[in-house]
FITIVEX-228807 format. One line per 10 residues: number of its first residue (from 0); their letters; for each residue z, x, y of C-alpha. Coordinates in Angstrom, 1 decimal. Layout:
<recs>
NUM	A	Z/X/Y  ... .
</recs>
This chain:
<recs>
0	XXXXXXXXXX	90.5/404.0/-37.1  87.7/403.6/-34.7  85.7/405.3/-32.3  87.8/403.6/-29.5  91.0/405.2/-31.1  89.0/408.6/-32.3  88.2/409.4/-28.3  91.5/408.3/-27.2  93.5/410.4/-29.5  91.0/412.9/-28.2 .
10	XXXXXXXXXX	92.0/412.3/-24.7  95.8/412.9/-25.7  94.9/416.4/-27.5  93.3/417.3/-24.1  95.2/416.0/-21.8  99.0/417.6/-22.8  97.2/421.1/-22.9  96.0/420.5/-19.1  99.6/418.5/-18.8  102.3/420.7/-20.4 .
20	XXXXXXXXXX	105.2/418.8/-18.3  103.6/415.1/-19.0  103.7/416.7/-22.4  107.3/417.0/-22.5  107.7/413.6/-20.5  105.6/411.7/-23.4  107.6/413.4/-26.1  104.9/415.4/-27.1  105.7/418.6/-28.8  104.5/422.1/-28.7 .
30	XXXXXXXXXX	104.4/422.5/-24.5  107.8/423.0/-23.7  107.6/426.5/-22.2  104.9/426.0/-20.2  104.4/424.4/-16.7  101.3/422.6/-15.5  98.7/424.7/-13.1  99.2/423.2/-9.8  96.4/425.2/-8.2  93.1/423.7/-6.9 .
40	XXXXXXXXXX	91.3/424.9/-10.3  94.0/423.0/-12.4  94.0/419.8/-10.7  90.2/419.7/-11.0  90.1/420.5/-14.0  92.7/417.4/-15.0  90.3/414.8/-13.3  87.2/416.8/-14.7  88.8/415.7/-18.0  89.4/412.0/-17.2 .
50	XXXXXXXXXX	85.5/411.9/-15.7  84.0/413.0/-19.2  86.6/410.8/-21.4  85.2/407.9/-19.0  81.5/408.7/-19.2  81.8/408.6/-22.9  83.8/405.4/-22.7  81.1/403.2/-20.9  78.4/404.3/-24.0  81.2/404.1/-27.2 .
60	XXXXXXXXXX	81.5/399.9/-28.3  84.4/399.0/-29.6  84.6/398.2/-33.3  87.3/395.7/-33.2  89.3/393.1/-30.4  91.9/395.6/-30.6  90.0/398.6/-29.9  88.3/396.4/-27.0  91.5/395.7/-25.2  92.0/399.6/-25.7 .
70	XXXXXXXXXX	89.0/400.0/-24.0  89.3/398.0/-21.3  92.7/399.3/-20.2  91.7/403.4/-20.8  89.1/402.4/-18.0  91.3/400.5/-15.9  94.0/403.4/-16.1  91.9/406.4/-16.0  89.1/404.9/-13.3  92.0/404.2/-10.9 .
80	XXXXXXXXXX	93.2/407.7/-11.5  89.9/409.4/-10.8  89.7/407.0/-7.6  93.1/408.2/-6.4  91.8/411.9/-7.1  88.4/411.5/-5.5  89.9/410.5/-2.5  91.9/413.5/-1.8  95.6/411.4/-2.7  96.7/413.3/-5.5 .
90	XXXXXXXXXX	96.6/416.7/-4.9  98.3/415.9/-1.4  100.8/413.7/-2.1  104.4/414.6/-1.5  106.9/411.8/-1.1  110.8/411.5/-1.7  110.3/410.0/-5.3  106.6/412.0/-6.7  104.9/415.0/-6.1  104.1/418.4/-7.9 .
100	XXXXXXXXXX	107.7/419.3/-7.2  109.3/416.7/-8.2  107.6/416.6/-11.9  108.0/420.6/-12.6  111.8/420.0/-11.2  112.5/416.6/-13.1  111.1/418.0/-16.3  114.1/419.8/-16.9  116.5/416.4/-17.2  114.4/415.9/-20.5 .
110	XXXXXXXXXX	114.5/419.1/-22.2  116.0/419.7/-25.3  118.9/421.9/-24.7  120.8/422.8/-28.1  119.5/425.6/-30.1  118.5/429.1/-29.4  114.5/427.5/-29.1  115.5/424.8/-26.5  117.1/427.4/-24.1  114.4/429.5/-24.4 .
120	XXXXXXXXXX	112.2/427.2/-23.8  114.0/426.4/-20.7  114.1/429.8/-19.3  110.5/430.4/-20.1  110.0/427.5/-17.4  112.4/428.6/-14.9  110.6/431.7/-14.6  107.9/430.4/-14.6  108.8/427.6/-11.9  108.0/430.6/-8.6 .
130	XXXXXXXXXX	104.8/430.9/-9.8  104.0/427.0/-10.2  105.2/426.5/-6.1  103.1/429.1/-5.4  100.1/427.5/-6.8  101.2/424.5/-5.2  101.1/425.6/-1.6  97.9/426.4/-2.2  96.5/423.1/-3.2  98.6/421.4/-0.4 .
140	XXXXXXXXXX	96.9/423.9/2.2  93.4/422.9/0.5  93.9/419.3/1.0  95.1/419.8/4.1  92.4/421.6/5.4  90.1/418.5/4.2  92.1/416.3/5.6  94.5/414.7/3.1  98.0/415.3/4.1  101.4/413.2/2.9 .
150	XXXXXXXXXX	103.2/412.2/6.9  105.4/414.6/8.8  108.4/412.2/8.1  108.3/412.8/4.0  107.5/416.5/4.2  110.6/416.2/6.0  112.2/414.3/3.7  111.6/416.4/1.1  112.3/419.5/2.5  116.3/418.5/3.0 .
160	XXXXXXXXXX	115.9/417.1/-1.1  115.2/420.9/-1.6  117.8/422.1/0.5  120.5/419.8/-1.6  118.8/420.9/-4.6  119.6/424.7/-4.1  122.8/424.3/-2.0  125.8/425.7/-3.8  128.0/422.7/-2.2  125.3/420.0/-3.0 .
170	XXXXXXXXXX	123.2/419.9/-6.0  123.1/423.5/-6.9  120.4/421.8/-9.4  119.3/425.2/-11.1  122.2/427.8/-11.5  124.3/424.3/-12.8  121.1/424.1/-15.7  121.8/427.8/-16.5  125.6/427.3/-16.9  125.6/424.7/-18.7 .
180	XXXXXXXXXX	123.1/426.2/-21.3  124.8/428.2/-24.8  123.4/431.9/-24.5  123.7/434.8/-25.4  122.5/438.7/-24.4  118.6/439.0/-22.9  118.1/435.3/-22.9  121.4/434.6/-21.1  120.1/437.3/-18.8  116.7/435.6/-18.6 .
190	XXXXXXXXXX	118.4/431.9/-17.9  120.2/433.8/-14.7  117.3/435.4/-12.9  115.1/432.2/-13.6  118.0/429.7/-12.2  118.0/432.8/-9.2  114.2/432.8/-9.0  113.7/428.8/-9.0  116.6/428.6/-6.4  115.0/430.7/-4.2 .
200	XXXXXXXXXX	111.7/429.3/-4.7  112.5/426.0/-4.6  114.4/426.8/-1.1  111.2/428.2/0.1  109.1/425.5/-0.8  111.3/423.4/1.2  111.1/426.3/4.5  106.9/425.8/3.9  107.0/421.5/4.2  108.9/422.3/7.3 .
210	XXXXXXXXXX	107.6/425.3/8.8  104.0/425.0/7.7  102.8/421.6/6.2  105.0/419.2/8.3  103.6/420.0/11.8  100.1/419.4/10.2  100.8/416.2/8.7  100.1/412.2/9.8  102.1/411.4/12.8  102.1/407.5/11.1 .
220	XXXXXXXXXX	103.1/406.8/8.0  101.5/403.3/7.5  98.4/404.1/5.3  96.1/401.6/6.6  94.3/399.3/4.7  91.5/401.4/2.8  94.0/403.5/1.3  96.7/400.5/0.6  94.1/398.4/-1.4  93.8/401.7/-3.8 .
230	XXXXXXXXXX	97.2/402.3/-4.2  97.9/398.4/-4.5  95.1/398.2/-7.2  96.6/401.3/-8.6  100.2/400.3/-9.2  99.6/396.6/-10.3  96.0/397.4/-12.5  95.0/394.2/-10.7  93.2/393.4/-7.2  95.8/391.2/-5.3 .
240	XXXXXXXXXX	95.2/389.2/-2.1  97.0/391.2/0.3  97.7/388.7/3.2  98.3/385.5/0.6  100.8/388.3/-1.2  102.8/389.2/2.2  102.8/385.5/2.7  104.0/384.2/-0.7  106.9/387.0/0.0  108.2/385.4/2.8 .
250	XXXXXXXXXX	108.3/381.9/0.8  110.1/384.2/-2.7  112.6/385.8/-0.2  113.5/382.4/1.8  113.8/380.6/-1.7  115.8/383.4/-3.4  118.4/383.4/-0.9  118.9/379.6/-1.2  119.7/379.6/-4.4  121.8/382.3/-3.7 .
260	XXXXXXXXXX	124.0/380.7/-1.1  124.1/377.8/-3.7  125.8/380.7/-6.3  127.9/381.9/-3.7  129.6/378.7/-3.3  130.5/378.5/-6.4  132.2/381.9/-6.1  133.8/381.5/-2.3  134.3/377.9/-1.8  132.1/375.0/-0.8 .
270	XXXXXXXXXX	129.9/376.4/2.4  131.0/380.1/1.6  128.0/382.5/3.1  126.7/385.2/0.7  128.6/388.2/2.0  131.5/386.2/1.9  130.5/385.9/-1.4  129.8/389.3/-2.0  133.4/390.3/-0.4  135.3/388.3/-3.1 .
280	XXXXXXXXXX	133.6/390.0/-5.8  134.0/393.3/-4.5  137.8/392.8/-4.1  138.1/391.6/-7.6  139.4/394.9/-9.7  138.1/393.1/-12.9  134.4/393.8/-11.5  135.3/397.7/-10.3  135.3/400.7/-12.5  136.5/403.9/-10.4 .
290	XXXXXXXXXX	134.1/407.1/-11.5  130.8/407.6/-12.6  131.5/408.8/-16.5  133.5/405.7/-16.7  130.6/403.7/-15.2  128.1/405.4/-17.2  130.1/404.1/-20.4  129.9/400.4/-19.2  126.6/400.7/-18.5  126.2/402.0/-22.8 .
300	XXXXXXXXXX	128.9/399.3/-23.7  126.6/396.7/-22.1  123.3/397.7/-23.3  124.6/397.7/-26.8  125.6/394.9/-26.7  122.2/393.8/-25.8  120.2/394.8/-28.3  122.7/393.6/-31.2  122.7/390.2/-29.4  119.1/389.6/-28.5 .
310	XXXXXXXXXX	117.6/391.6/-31.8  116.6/389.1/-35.1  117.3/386.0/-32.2  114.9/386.1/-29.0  113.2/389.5/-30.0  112.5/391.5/-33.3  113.5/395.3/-32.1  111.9/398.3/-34.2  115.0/400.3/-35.6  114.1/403.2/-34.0 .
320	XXXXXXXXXX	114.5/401.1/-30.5  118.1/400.0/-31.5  119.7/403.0/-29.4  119.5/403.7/-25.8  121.4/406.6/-24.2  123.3/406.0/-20.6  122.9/408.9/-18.5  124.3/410.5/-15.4  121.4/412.5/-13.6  122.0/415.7/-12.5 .
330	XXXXXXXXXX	120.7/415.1/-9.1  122.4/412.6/-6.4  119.4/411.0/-4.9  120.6/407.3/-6.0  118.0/406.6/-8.1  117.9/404.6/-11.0  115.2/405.3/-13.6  114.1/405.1/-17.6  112.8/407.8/-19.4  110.9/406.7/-23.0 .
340	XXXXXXXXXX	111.3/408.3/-26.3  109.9/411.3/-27.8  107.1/410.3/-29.9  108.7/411.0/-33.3  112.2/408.9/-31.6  114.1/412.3/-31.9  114.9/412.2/-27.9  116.0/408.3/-27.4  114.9/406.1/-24.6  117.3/407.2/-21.3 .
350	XXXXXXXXXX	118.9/405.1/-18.9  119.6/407.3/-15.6  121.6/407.3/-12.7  121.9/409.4/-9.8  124.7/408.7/-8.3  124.8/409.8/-4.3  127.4/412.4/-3.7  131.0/410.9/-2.5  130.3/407.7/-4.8  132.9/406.7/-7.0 .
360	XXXXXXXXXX	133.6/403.2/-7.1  131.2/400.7/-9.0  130.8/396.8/-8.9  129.8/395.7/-12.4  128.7/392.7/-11.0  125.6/394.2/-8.8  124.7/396.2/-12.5  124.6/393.6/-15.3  121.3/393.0/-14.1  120.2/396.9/-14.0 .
370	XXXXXXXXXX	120.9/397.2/-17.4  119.4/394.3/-18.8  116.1/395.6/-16.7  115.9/399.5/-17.8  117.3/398.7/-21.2  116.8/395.7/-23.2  114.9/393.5/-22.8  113.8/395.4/-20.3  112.3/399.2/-20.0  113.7/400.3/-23.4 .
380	XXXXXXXXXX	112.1/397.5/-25.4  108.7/397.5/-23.6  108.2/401.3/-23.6  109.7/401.6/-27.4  108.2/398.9/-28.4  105.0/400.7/-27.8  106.0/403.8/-29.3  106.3/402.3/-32.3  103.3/400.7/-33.1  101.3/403.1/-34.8 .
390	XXXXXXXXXX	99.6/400.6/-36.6  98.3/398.6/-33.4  97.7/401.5/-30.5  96.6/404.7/-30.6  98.1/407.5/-29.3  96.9/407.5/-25.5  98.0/403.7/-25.1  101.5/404.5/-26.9  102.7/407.9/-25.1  100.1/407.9/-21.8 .
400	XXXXXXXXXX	99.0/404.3/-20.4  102.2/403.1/-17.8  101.1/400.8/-15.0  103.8/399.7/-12.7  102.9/396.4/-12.1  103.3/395.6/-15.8  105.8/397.7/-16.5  108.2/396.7/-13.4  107.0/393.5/-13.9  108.0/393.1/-17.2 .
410	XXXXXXXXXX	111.7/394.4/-16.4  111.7/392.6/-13.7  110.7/389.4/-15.7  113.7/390.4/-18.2  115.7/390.1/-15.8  115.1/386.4/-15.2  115.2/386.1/-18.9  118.1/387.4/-19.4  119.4/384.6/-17.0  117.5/381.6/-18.7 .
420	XXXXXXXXXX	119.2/382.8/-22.1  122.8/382.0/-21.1  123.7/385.7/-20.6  124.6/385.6/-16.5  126.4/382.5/-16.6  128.9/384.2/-14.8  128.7/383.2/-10.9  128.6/386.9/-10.2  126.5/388.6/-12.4  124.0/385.8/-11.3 .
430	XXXXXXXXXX	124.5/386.3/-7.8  123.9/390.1/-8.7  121.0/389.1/-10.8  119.4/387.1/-7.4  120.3/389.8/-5.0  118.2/392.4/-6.9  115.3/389.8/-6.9  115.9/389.2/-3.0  115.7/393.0/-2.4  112.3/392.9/-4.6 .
440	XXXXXXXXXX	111.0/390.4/-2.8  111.8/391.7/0.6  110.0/395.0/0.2  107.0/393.0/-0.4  107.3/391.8/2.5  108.3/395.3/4.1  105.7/397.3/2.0  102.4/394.9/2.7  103.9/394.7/6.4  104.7/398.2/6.9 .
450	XXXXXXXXXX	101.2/400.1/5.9  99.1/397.4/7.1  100.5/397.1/10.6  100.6/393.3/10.4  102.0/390.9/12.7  105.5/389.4/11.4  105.0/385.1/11.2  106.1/383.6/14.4  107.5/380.8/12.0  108.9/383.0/9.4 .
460	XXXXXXXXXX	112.0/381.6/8.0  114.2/384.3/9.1  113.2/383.9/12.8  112.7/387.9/12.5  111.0/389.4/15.3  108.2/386.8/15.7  104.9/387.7/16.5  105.6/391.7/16.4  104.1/393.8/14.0  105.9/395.7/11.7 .
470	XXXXXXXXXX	107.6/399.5/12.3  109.0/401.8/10.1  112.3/400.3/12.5  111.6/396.9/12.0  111.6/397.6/8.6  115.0/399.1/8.4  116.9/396.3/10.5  114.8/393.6/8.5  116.0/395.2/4.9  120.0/396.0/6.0 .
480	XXXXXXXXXX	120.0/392.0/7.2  118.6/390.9/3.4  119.8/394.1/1.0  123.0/394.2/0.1  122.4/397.9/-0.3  124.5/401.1/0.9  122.9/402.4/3.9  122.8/405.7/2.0  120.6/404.3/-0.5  118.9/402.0/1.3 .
490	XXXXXXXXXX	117.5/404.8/3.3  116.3/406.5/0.1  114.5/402.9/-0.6  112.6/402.9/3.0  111.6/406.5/2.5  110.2/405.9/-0.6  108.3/402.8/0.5  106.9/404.3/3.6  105.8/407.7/1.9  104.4/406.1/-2.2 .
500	XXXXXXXXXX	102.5/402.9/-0.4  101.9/399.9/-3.0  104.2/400.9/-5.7  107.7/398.9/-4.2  105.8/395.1/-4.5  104.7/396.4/-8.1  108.5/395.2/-9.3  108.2/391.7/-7.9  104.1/391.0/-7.9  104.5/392.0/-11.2 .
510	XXXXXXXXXX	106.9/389.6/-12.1  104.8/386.7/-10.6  101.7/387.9/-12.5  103.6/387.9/-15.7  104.9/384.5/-15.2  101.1/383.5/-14.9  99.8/384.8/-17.7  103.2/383.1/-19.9  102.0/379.6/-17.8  98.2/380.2/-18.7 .
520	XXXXXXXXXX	99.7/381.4/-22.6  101.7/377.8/-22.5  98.8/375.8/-21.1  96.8/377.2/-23.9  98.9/376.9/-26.9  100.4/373.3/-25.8  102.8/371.8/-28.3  102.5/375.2/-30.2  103.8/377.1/-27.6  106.6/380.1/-28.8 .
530	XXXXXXXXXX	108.5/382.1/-26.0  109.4/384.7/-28.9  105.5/385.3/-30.2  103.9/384.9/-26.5  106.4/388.5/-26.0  105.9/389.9/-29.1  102.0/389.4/-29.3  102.3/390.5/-25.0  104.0/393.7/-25.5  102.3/394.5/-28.7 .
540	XXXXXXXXXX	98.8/395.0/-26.6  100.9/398.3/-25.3  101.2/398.8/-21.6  98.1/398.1/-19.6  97.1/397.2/-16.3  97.8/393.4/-15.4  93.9/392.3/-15.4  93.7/393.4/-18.6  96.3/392.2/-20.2  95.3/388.5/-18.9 .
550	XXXXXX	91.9/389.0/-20.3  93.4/390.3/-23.5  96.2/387.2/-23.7  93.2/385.1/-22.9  91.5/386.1/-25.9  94.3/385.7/-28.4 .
</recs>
């Protein structure tokens, strides 16, 4: 082990004592009754932390082209992070997807729950979970008061999230943990009054974004420029042209849905639009399963199958990556997420789903593609992958390094890979594969257009409001007329990309940057070109930001 891997492993020690709930996200033990200080003092004290691990990294050489690539991508990661925090955009932000809140709440999905230690643990943090909020209004207030506030329209947002959260009728998110828990005596007593007390804190924190912290936030909710070139840089670890980017969406979407139209007749009959298309499948009972346990088990079924399919033939999958779980979340949001491993495999790689309230039917043909991206190839190898290799990374690049752009972009890129290996040959599951690449590459579109205020193409191939410049409104009608989305959750979709700027393009600029770097790879190589070793030598450099990892590729 080198010095590289010495101060990274370092870095780790540090960071999940200053991070007890990243702690519990990376599968890190030893942190699972405590909550991270979200006070002033605490967030400083987090980039304090990342500005000495960096000043040592600029004056440590590497010892080895492995602990280089290391290096390079633990200054990336952590530079971008100190950037963000400089600039007053972590402490402040609060969005319908990330915020203080929303990791001290979500934190809970991943706990261990069996055994009298686990519910303790879990109690210990409910109680604790008052205390947390309060810290947090404080920090909120102090960026505030320096001018770094999220837009009145998220605050809002997130204020009615915490109303479902603690309403009886809705999610009822706390009191449902404590019932569902196995205890006994004093600690059963403790899991009631810290379910009580994080219900009514939580609520509370919702009454201050509204009462308090909306009225003082950003009337607009584009971020400008400045602050979209950080977050942009941020998301994908690489510096993108932003105009050529919005452009080249335009061109993805327009091509996308030809080939889609193409599918489509194959489904509905020679000159069959797409939503006739998409009628036909949804009236076909063979692609509808009726409630969301039932779903959930498809979604397992499918993924698998997967991994026995693709393992010892397109990919070599560690053991310990050879099961996924399918979960239901126990919020209703609509999101769809993957949670990795615990670092010693004892909590599996998750798949999650939160289904929206009143939802109970389910087209299999919109999800083949949704497994195949959060599990395998997808999420599940990528992020497993990395646990696994010991050997190759150290500790910071397998629990802590995640970049979007590469790790979107990879499942994203499994997605596509999943269709050139023969397994959506089905008319359906293709046209389900396309539409989820048609929605990606729309919100580029939306995203870029959205926060920088830009004018929409007078020849755009849509003939969509030319010469305008894009609204939060024109964003909506421009995303129901491609997305073949609910409106429920498309909502959820334009919230999030209007309140967490830069991170929505991630998915599908992702994609396109990890197609360059596998046509550069094949350029290089020639005749000597191999699909299977250009991914396992790619994902065995651990997840990085997408600069790096074409510098390190480059070096191979």
């Amino acid at each position: 082990m080198g010095r590289i891997d010495d101060l990274a492993n370092q870095y780790v020690a540090d960071w999940a004592a200053l991070n007890p709930v990243g702690a519990t996200y990376a599968g890190i033990s030893g942190y699972d009754d405590q909550l991270d200080d979200l006070s002033p003092v605490g967030y400083d004290a987090r980039a304090e932390l990342i500005r000495r691990t960096l000043a040592t990294l600029d004056v440590t050489e590497p010892d080895t082209e492995r602990e280089r690539t290391a290096r390079e991508a633990m200054q990336e990661r952590l530079g971008l992070e100190l950037a963000r925090h400089e600039a007053g955009e972590v402490a402040s932000e609060v969005n319908v997807i990330t915020s203080g809140l929303h990791e001290i709440r979500q934190v809970f999905d991943l706990m261990p729950t069996e055994g009298e230690e686990a519910v303790a643990n879990i109690a210990a943090r409910l109680n604790r979970f008052a205390g947390a909020l309060e810290d947090y209004r404080t920090t909120l207030r102090t960026a505030a008061d320096a001018g770094h506030v999220s837009s009145r329209a998220q605050l809002v947002e997130v204020a009615k999230q915490c109303d479902i959260w603690t309403d009886p009728a809705g999610d009822n998110f706390f009191h449902g943990l404590a019932e569902s828990l196995s205890a006994e005596g004093a600690l059963a007593a403790e899991l009631r009054r810290g379910a009580a007390a994080a219900t009514a804190a939580t609520a509370q924190f919702g009454q201050f974004l509204r009462d308090e912290l909306a009225p003082r936030g950003r009337e607009k909710q584009a971020a400008g420029r400045d602050r979209y070139e950080l977050a942009s840089q941020y998301f994908l670890g690489a510096r993108v042209d932003l105009d050529e980017t919005y452009a080249w969406g335009f061109e993805e979407l327009a091509r996308l849905e030809a080939e889609m139209r193409t599918v489509s007749a194959r489904i509905a009959g020679s000159g069959a639009s797409i939503d006739e298309a998409v009628a036909v499948l949804d009236a076909d009972p063979a692609r509808t399963i009726r409630g969301k346990e039932a779903f959930r088990d498809w979604m397992q079924e499918l993924a698998d199958r997967a991994i026995s399919d693709l393992h010892g033939t397109h990919f070599d999958i560690p053991e310990q990556v050879r099961r996924i779980e399918c979960c239901l979340a126990p919020t209703s949001d609509g999101s769809i997420y993957y949670t990795g491993p615990s670092e010693d495999f004892s909590r599996p790689g998750r798949m999650w789903w939160a289904v929206p309230q009143g939802i109970t039917e389910f087209s299999t043909w919109r999800e083949v593609t949704t497994v195949y991206h959060e599990g395998v190839p997808g999420h599940h190898l990528q992020v497993g992958q990395t646990a696994v290799r010991a050997e190759l990374l150290n500790r910071w690049q397998r629990l802590l390094c995640w970049c979007s752009g590469h790790g979107e972009g990879w499942a994203l890129y499994s997605e596509r890979l999943m269709d050139d290996l023969g397994y959506l040959d089905d008319p359906g599951d293709k046209l389900g594969m396309l539409d989820g690449q048609a929605f990606r590459a729309a919100r580029v579109i939306v995203d870029i257009g959205m926060h920088l205020e830009l004018e929409i193409p007078k020849d755009n191939p849509f003939d969509f409001h030319p010469g305008e410049r894009w609204t939060p409104e024109l964003g909506w009608e421009f995303m129901r007329a491609h997305c073949r989305v609910p409106d429920e959750n498309l909502r959820f979709e334009l919230n999030r990309y209007l309140g967490w700027p830069g991170q929505a393009p991630a998915y599908k600029v992702g994609e396109r940057i990890w197609l360059q770097a596998r046509d550069d790879a094949r350029a290089r190589r020639g005749a000597d070109f191999d699909l299977k070793e250009f991914h396992r030598q790619a994902l065995d450099l651990g997840g990085l930001g997408l600069d790096p990892l074409r510098n390190a590729l480059a070096r191979l």
